[in-house]
C-alpha positions as CSV (number, residue, x, y, z in Angstrom):
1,X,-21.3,17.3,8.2
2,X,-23.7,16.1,5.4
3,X,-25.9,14.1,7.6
4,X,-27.2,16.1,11.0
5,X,-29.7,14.6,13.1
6,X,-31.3,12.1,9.5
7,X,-31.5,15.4,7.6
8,X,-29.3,15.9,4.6
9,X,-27.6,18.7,4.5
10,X,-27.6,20.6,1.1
11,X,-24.5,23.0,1.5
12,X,-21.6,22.1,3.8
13,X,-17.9,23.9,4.0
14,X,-14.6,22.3,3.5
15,X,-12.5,22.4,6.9
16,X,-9.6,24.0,5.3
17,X,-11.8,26.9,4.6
18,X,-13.3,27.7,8.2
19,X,-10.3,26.7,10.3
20,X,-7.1,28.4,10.8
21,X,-3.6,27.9,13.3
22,X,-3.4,30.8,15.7
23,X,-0.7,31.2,18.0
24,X,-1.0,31.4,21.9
25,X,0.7,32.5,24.8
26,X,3.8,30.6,25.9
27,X,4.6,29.8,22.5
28,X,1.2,26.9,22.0
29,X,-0.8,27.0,19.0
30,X,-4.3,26.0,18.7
31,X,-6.7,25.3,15.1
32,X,-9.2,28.1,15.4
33,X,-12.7,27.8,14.0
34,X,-14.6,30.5,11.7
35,X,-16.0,32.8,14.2
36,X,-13.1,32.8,17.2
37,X,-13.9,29.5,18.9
38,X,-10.7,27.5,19.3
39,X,-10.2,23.5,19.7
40,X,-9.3,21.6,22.6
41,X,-6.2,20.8,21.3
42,X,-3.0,22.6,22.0
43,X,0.0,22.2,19.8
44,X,3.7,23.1,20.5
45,X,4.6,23.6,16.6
46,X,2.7,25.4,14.1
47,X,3.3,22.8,11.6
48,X,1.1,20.6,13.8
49,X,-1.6,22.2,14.0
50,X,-1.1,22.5,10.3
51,X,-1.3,19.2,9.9
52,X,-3.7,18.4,12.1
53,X,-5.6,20.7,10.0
54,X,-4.5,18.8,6.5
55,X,-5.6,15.2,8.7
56,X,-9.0,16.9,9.5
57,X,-9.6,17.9,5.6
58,X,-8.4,14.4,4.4
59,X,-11.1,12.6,7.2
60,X,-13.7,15.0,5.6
61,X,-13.2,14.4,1.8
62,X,-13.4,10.4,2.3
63,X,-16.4,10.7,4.6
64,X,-17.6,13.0,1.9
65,X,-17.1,10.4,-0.8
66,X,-18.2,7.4,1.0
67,X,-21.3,9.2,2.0
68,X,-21.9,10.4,-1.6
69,X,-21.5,7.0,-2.7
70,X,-24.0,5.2,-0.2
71,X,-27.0,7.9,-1.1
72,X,-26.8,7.0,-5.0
73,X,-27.7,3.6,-4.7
């Protein structure tokens, strides 16, 4: 997040690099976060959770951007 709680955050990480597909039991997948904790989301296919993962990082970067953009003026 860049903005947490009206404070700017100066260093943030890309969700592609602190989130990763890890299979479950019963054949279920689930995106897993840096550190072990997983999502609340189950998915039957690895591909997904992939793109789940891809959505996620796409959100981010135009959040990013539009955030970016709003500070300058």
């Amino acid at each position: 997040m860049l903005e947490n709680k009206g404070q700017l955050a100066t260093e943030y990480k890309k969700v592609e690099d602190i989130v990763e597909v890890t299979k479950l039991d019963e054949g279920k997948y689930a995106v897993t976060i840096e550190g072990g904790e997983s999502s609340q989301r189950t998915f039957f296919k690895k591909s997904e959770a992939e793109r789940f993962i891809d959505k996620s990082g796409i959100a981010q970067s135009l959040n990013t951007d539009k955030f970016l953009s709003q500070t300058k003026h």
